[in-house]
C-alpha positions in Angstrom: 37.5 -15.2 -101.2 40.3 -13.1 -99.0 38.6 -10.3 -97.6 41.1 -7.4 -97.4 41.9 -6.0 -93.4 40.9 -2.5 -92.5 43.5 0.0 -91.6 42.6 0.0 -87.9 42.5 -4.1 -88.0 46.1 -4.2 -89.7 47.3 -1.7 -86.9 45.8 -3.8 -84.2 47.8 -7.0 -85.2 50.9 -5.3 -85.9 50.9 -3.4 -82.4 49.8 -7.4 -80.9 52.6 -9.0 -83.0 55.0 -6.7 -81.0 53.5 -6.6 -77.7 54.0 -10.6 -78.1 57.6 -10.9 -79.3 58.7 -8.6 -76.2 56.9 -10.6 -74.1 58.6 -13.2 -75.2 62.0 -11.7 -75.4 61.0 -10.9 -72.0 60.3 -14.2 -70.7 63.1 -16.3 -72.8 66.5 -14.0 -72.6 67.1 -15.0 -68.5 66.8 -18.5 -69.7 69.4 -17.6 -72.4 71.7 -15.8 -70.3 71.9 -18.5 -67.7 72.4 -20.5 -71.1 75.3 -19.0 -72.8 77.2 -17.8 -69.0 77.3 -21.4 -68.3 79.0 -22.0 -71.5 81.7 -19.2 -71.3 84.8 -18.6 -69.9 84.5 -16.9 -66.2 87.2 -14.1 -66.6 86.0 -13.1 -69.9 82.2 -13.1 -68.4 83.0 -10.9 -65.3 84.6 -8.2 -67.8 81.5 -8.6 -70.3 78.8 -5.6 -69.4 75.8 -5.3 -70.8 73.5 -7.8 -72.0 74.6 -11.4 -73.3 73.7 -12.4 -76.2 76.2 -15.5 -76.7 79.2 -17.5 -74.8 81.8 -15.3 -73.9 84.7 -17.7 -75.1 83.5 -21.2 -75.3 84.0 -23.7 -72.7 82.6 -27.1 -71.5 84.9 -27.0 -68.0 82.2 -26.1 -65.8 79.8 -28.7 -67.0 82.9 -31.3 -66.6 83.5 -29.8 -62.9 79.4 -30.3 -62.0 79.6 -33.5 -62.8 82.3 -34.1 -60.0 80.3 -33.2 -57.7 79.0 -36.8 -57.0 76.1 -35.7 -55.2 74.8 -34.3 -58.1 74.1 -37.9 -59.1 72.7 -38.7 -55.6 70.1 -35.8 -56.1 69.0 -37.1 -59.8 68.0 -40.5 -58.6 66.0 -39.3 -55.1 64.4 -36.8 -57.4 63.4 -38.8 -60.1 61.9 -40.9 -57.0 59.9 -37.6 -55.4 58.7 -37.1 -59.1 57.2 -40.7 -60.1 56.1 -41.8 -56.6 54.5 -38.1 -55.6 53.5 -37.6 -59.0 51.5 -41.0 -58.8 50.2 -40.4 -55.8 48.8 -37.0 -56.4 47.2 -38.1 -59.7 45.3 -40.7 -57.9 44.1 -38.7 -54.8 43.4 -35.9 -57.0 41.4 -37.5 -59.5 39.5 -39.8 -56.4 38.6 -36.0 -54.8 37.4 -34.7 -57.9 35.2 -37.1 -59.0 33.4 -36.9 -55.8 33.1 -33.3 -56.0 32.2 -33.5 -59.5 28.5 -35.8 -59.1 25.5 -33.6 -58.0 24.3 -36.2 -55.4 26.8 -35.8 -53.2 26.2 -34.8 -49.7 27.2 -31.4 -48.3 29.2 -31.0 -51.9 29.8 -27.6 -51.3 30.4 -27.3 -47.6 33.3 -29.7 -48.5 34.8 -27.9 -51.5 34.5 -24.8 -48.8 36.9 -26.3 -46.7 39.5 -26.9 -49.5 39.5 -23.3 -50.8 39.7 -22.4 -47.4 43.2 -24.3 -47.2 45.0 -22.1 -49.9 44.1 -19.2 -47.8 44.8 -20.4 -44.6 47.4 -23.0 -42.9 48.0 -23.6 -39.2 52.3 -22.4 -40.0 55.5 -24.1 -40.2 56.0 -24.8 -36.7 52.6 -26.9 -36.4 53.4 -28.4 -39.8 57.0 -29.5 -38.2 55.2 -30.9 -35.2 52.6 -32.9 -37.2 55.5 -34.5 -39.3 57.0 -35.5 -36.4 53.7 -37.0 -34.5 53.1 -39.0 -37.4 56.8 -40.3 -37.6 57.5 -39.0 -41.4 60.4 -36.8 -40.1 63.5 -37.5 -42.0 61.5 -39.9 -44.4 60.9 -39.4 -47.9 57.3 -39.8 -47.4 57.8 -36.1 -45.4 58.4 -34.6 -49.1 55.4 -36.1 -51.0 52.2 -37.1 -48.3 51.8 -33.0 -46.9 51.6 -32.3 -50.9 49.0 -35.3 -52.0 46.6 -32.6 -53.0 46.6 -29.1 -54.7 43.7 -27.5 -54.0 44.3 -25.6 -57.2 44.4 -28.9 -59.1 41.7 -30.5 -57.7 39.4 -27.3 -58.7 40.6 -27.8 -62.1 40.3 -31.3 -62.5 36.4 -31.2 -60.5 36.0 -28.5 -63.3 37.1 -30.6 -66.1 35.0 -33.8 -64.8 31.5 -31.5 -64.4 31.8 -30.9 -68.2 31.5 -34.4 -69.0 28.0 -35.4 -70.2 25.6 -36.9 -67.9 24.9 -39.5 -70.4 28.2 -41.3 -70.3 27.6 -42.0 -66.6 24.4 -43.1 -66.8 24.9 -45.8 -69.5 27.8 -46.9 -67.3 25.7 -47.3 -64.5 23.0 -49.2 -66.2 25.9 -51.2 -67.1 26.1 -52.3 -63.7 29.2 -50.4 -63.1 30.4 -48.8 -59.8 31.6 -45.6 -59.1 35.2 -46.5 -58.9 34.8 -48.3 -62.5 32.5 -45.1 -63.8 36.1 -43.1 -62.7 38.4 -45.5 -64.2 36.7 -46.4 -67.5 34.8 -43.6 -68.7 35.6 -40.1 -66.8 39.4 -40.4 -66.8 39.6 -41.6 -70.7 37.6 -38.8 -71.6 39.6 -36.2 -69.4 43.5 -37.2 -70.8 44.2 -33.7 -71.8 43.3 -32.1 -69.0 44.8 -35.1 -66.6 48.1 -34.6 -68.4 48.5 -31.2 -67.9 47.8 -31.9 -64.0 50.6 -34.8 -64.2 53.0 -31.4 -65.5 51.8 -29.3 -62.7 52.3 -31.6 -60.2 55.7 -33.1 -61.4 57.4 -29.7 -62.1 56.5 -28.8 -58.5 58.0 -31.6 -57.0 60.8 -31.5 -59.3 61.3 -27.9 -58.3 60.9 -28.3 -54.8 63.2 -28.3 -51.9 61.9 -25.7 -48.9 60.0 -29.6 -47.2 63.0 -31.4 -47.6 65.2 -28.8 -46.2 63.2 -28.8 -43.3 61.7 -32.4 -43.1 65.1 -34.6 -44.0 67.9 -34.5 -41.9 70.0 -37.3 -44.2 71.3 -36.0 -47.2 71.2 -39.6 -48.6 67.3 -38.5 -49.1 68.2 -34.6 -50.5 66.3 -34.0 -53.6 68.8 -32.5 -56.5 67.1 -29.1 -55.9 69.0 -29.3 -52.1 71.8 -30.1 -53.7 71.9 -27.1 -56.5 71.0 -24.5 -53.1 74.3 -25.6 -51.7 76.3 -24.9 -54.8 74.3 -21.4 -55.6 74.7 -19.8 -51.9 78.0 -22.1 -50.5 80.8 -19.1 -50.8 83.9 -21.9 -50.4 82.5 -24.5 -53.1 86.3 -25.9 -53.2 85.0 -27.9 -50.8 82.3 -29.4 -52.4 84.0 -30.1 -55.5 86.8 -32.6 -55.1 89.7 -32.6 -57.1 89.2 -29.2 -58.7 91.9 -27.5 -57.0 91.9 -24.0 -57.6 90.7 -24.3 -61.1 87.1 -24.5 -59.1 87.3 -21.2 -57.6 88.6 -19.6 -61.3 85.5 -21.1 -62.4 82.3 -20.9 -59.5 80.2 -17.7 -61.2 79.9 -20.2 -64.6 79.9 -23.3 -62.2 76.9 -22.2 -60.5 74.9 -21.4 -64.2 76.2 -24.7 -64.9 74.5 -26.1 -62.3 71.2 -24.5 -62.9 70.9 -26.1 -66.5 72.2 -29.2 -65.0 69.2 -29.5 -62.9 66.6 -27.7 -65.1 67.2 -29.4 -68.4 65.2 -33.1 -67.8 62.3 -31.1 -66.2 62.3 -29.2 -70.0 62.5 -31.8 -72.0 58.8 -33.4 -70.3 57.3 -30.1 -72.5 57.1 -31.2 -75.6 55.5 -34.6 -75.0 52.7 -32.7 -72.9 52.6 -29.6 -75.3 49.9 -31.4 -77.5 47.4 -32.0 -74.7 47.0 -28.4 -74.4 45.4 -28.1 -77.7 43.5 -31.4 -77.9 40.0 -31.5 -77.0 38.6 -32.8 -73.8 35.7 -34.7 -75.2 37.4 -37.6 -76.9 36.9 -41.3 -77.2 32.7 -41.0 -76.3 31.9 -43.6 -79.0 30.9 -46.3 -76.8 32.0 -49.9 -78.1 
């Protein structure tokens, strides 16, 4: 039986449905501009006003003059690096954290979470950042990009969150198993907390794929530059003849579209790790408790 929507209901959804598609309008079209301006020819873009709805005369030159730039290349592979490795690293530390704050029997439990929520609030500054770095000889390593970021407090609350809402009981027959704590973590928390642990590995590797304020600051070699270093020279260097070789002056006819180029260069991967996390957004946390 289809019961039949009130007036008032039917009003609601349509006035939702539209509140929702300009939000999304909202959120995509930047995307889509960057999209088609890359794509278009420079002189017929810079005459275009108004908003941009698709290429402004087709062309694939920009993308062929990005991929001069042989840095670019440089940038993929150190980044790919920052991702996996950092990645890895704050997965483990994060999940090691969380498990402890996540048991009831641990000492001065809350004191200690304190002191992590007290860190997104408060930081000693760059300069005493900077001089740690240096005292502890990770300037100008890649470990400078990934070890100051092993944690997010923000993650970490999540993920002790996520591991609180696991039933007691799956512990405790692991225990009288005869397993320890660090097998408890590995064998029975972490299976049953793969949704949530996935969207954590998305959090963290966007963040290091999107970052680049550290490694300005902490690597002096651009043998180590992450691509996101690389795409900041492109975006604010005014004479990017120079950093293209053999464009000529074809570059300079072509550095507004080069630089949105650029952009989707570097942003495109990053996109394409959605749609293998999407499903763990949906899926339920609780999975797997059938004990063999």
């Amino acid at each position: 039986m289809v019961l039949k929507k009130k007036a008032s209901e039917q009003i609601f959804d349509i006035i939702n449905h539209l509140i929702l598609i300009t939000l999304a309008v909202i959120t995509i079209y930047p995307f889509l501009y960057v999209v088609f301006a890359s794509f278009s020819n420079p002189t017929k873009l810079l005459q275009h006003g108004g908003m941009l709805l698709q290429p402004m005369g087709f062309s694939l030159k920009s993308f062929e003059m990005v991929l001069k730039y042989q840095v670019i290349y440089l940038g993929y592979l150190n980044t790919i690096f920052y991702v996996g490795v950092g990645t890895a690293i704050n997965l483990v530390m994060t999940s090691i954290g969380a498990y402890a704050l996540s048991r009831k029997n641990l000492m001065l439990r809350k004191p200690i979470m304190l002191l992590f929520i007290f860190t997104m609030y408060f930081n000693g500054g760059l300069i005493p950042n900077y001089l740690l770095i240096k005292s502890l000889h990770l300037y100008n390593t890649r470990w400078a990009v990934i070890i100051p970021v092993a944690i997010s407090t923000w993650n970490l609350i999540i993920l002790t969150t996520s591991f609180k809402s696991i039933s007691e009981s799956f512990i405790e027959s692991a225990k009288i198993d005869g397993a320890p704590e660090w097998k408890v973590l590995v064998k029975v928390v972490i299976p049953l907390s793969i949704p949530v642990l996935m969207v954590i590995v998305l959090f963290y590797s966007v963040g290091h794929w999107n970052s680049w304020f550290n490694a300005m600051i902490y690597l002096r070699d651009r043998e180590l530059y992450p691509l996101q270093l690389f795409l900041r020279e492109i975006l604010v260097n005014t004479n990017i003849n120079d950093m293209i070789a053999g464009g000529g002056n074809e570059v300079e006819d072509y550095w507004i579209t080069i630089k949105y180029a650029t952009i989707i260069v570097s942003t495109l991967p990053i996109l394409l790790l959605y749609p293998f996390i999407q499903k763990y957004f949906v899926k339920g946390v609780m999975i797997g408790g059938i004990k063999e």
